[in-house]
N, C-alpha and C positions, 0 to 999 in steps of 0.2 A: 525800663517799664516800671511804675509807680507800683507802690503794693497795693492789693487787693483790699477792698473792706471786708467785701466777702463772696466768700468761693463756693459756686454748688459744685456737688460732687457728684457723678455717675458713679455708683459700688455695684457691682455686679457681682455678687459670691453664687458659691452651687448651686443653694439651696435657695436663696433669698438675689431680689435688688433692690434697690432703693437709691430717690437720691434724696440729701441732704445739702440743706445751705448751711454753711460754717461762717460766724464769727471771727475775724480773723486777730480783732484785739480783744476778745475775751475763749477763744477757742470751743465756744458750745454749739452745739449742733440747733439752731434756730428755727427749723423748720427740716419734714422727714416725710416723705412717702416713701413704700414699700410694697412690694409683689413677689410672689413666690417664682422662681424663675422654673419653669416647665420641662418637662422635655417630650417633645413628639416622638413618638414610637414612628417606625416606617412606612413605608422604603422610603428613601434605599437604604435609611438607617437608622436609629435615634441621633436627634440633633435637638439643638438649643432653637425654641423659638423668638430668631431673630429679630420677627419682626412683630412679634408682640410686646416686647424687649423698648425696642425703638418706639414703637406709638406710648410706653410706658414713658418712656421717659421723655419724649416729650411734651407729654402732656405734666410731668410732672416739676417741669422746667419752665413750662407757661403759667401754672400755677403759680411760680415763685418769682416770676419775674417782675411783677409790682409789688408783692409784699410776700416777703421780706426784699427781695431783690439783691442782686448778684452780681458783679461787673469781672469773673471769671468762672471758668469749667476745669473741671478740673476730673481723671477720670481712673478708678483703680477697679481690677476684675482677677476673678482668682486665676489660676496659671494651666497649662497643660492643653491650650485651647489656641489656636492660629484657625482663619477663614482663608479660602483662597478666592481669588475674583477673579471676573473675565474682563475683558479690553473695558467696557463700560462703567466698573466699579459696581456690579453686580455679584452675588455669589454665585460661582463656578459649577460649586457643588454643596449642599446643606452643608453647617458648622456639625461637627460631629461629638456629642457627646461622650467626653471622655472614660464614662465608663462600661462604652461598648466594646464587646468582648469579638475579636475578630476571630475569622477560621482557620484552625490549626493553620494550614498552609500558609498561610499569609505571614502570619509567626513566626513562623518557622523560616522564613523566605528573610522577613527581616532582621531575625537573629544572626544571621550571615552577613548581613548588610551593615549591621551599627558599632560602630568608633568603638572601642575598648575603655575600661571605665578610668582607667590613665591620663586619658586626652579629654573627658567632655565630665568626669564626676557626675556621670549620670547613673546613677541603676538600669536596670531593664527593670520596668514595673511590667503590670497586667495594663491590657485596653490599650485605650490613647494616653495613658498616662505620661509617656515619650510621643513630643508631639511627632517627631520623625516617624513613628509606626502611623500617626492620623496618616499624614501625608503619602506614605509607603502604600496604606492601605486603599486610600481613594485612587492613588497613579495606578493599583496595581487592579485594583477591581471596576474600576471605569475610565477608562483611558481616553473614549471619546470625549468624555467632559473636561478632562484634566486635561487636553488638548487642548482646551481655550483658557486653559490658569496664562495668567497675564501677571498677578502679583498675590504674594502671600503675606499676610503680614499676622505680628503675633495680636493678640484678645484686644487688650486695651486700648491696642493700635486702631483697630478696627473701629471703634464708637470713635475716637477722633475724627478718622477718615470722614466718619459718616455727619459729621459735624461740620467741618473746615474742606472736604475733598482734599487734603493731605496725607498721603501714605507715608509711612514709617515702620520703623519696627525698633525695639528697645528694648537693652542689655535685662533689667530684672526680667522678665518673661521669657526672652530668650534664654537665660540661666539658669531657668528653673524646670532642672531636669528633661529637656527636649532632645536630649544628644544631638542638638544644633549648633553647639557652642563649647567653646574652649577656656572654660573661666581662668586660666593663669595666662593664656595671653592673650585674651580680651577678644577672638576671632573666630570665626564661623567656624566648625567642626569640618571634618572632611567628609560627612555625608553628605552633608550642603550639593556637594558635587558629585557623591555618586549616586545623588538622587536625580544630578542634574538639574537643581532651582537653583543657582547662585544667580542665574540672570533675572528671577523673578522676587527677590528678593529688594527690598525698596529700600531707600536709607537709612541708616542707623543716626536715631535723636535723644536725645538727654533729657531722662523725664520731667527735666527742668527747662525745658527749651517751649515757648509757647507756639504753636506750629502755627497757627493762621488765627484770624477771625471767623466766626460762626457764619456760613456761607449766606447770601443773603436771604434766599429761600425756606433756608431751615430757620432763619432768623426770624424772618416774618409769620411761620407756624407758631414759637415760641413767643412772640410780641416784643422779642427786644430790639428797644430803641436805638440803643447806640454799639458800635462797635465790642464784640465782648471776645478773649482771646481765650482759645482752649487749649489748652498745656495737653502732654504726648502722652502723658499714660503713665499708670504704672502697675505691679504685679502688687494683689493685697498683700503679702506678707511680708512684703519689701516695704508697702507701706508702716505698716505697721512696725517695722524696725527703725525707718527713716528718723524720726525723731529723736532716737535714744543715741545714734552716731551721732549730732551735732553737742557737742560742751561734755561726754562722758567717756572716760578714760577707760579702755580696756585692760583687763577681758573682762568682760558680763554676759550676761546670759540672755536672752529675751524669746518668752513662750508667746506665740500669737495660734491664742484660740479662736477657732469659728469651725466649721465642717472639718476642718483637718487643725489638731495641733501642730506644726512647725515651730520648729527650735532652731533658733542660732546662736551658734558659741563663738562671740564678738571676738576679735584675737586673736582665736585658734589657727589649726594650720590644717593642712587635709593630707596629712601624709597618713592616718592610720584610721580613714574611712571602709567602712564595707560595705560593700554594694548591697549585698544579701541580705543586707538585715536594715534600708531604704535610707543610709547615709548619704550623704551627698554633699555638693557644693552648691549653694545657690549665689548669686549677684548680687552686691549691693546695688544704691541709685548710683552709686559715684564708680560701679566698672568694679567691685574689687571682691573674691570671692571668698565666703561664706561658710565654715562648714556647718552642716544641717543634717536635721533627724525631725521625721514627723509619723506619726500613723493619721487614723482617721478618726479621732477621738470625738466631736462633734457628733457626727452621724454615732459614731457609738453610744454618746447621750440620747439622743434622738431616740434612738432604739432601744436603751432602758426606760427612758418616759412612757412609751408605748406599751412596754411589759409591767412598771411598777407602777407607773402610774406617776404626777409628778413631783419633782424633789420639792421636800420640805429640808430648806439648808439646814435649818439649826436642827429639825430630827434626827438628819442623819448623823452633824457633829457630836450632837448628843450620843449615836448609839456607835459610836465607834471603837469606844472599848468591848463592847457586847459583839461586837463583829470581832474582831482580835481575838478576846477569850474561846468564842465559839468554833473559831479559824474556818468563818464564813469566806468563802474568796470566790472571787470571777476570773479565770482564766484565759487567755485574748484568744481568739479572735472575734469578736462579735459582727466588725467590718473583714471583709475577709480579704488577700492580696497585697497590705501592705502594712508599714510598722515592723519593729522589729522583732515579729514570731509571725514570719510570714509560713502560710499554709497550716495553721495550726486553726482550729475551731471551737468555739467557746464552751465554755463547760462551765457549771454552778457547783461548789463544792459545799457541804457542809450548810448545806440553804435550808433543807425541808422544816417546816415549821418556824422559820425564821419573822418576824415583823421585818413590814416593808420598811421600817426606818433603817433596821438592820442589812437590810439585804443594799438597800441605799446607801449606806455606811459603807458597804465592799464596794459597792458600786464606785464611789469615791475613793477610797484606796487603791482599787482595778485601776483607776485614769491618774492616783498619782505614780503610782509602782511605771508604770509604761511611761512616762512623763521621765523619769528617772532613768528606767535603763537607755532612753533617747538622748538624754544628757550624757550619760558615759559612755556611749557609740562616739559621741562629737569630743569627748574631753572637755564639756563646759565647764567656766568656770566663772569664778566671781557673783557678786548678787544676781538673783535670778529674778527678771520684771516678768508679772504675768499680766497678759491685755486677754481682751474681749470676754466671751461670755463666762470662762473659767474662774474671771478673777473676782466673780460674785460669788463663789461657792466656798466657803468656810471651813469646808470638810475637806475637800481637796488640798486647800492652801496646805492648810497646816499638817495635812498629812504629807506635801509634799517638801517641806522644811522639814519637819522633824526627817522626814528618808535622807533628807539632802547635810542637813547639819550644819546651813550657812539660810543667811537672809533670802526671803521670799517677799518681794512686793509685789501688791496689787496694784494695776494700773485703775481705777474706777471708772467710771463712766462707760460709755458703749465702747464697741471697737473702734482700733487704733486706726484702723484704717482710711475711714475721711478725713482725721487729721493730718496721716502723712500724707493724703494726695492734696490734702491744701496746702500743705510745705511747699509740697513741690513744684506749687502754684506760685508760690511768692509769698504765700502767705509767713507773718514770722513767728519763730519758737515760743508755744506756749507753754506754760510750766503744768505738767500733767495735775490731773484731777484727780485730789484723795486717794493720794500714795500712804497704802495703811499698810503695817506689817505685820502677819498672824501671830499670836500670841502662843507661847508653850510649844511643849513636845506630848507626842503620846507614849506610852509606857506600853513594852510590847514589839514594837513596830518592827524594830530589826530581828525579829524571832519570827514574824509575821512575813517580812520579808522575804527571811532565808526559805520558810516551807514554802512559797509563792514562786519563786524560781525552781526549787526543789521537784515541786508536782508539773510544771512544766519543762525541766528537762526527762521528767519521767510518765509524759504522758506521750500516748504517740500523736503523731501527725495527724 
């Protein structure tokens, strides 16, 4: 297959989607629509609206299709998310949103029920965060519906499907902490079967495999003229890695910020992960496993913007010694249930009467110090690349270098994420955009540190 000129991308993250046409010989994002992505409250339970989703995107594919125009699709959606369907290629039963919180009982039902973190590098999170509790939960709480699941397949697979009517399912999403999967020998989990879905379970395809052309129907809502092929999907933070595995030698490091920071330590090994503290194994594109550490740092911005109002980057680099000296600090958890102080609830220390640049300032040390101890859960090592929204913040960088004591790069531009699902498309290796490296150390920082962890092994739960 000829390479791409240029690739749109369906991005689907938590909080946002959008899609974008990419460049494929100069790698810029040429064209961008975006919508907040929803969630409907009940019954029978919060879910993703799907099909507000789909008329989004395609109309925003009809848009693009004479100018700029696109001669492939290409599609990446954050993780922890699978659809089940009935005989028709219908949903079964609403997508469930992953941070619905199920009844003790169910809980409790499935913690008996799932793979040891041995076999699958999965944690037990909260909610659907294991998409095997979605699926536990729906079989176990509506059994009549679930009675007509015909096939399940993971997120990104899903907008494929609904693209080309080709079902699939694929290694990065199924690896990313689902207890569905066996990241060292590349195979479904043995819950698969004590869930009883391995028969509804649909092909396994390589986010680099193009599964069909755009069916004619949906082709003709879109206005495309000629044949256009859509590639299988992939998990954003996989994307987001994809392009640092081709031409760069491990070990390195790569931060992929958006709603959840995720960390992967390129090299490492997963022999001295903890579950308890949301370490894990995720999947590359190419099958090979991962080890990782994330909280939910994104939403935890989100949720300082709303309290302080929003960041002025260079105020708060500016007021970051005045945060040090005053031993201004933010204690985690702000998102609550995952990261590594899980069950812990956020506290302000040393804040009253503080300027918001200052309290900004901690804010930015709070998301590098957790950035940090994520790193040494995985044993990262080597340079450390930071992508998306993080790696515009000045304050962070450099507080996260001077904590770390080795190179910090910024990846620049928007997230990595539509470029690696245009890789994955065919499209070929561009050379990242305004790789800057933060300048100096701060004075302080490891004294700031030590009392940072200090008042958090001394605070209670």
């Amino acid at each position: 297959m000829s390479t791409p000129r240029k690739v749109a991308v369906l991005d689907i993250g938590k909080t946002n989607a959008k899609v974008v046409v990419v460049d494929c010989m100069t790698g810029a994002e040429v064209a961008e629509r975006r919508t907040p992505n929803l969630v409907l409250s009940g019954p029978p339970y919060p879910r993703y609206d799907i099909e507000a989703l789909w008329t989004f995107a395609l109309g925003a594919l009809a848009t693009f299709a004479e100018n700029p125009g696109f001669d492939a699709i290409s599609i990446t959606t954050h993780g922890a998310s699978a659809v089940v369907l009935d005989a028709a290629g219908n949903l079964a039963l609403p997508a469930v949103d992953y941070e619905h919180q199920y009844p003790d009982d169910i809980q409790e039902a499935y913690a008996s029920l799932r793979p040891a973190f041995s076999e699958t590098f999965s944690p037990a999170l909260p909610g659907g965060l294991n998409v095997g509790a979605q699926l536990h939960y729906q079989k176990s709480r509506f059994p009549k519906q679930f009675a007509h699941v015909r096939t399940i397949m993971t997120y990104p697979q899903y907008w494929a499907f609904r693209l080309t009517g080709i079902a699939a399912n694929e290694v990065t999403s199924l690896g990313c902490h689902t207890d569905l999967w066996r990241p060292r020998e590349g195979t479904y989990s043995s819950l698969v079967d004590t869930l009883g879905i391995r028969t509804l379970m649909p092909p396994l395809r390589s986010a680099f495999d193009a599964l069909g052309p755009v069916l004619p129907g949906v082709a003709q809502k879109i206005g495309l003229t000629r044949s256009t092929p859509v590639y299988c999907g992939i998990h954003d933070s996989n994307a987001s890695l994809l392009p640092h595995l081709i031409g760069r030698e491990p070990p390195f490091t790569v931060i992929s910020t958006g709603t959840w920071v995720v960390n992967f330590a390129v090299g490492g090994d997963l022999d001295h992960l903890d579950p308890k503290r949301d370490a894990l194994a995720n999947v590359d594109a190419y099958g090979r496993a991962v080890p990782s550490s994330r909280f939910m740092g994104g939403r935890e911005f989100e949720l300082l913007a709303a309290e302080l109002g929003d960041l002025d980057p260079e105020a708060a680099l500016a007021a970051i010694p005045q945060a040090i000296e005053k031993r201004i600090m933010l204690l985690p958890n702000l998102a609550a249930g995952s990261g590594p102080f899980p069950g812990r609830q956020r506290q302000w220390i040393n804040d009253g009467g503080a300027a918001t640049a200052e309290r900004w300032a901690a804010a930015c040390l709070y998301l590098a110090l957790m950035t940090e101890t994520c790193l040494g859960l995985i044993g990262a090592k080597g340079p450390v690349l930071v992508e998306g929204p993080f790696s515009s913040n000045p304050a962070y960088l450099k507080a996260l270098q001077s904590l770390l004591g080795r190179n910090v790069l910024a990846i620049g531009g928007t997230t990595g994420t539509s470029h690696g699902a245009a890789l994955a498309a065919g499209a070929p290796l561009i050379a990242h955009e305004s790789v800057r490296q933060p300048w100096g150390t701060i004075e302080g920082i490891a004294n700031y540190r030590a009392d940072w962890h200090r008042r958090i092994t001394a605070s209670p739960i």
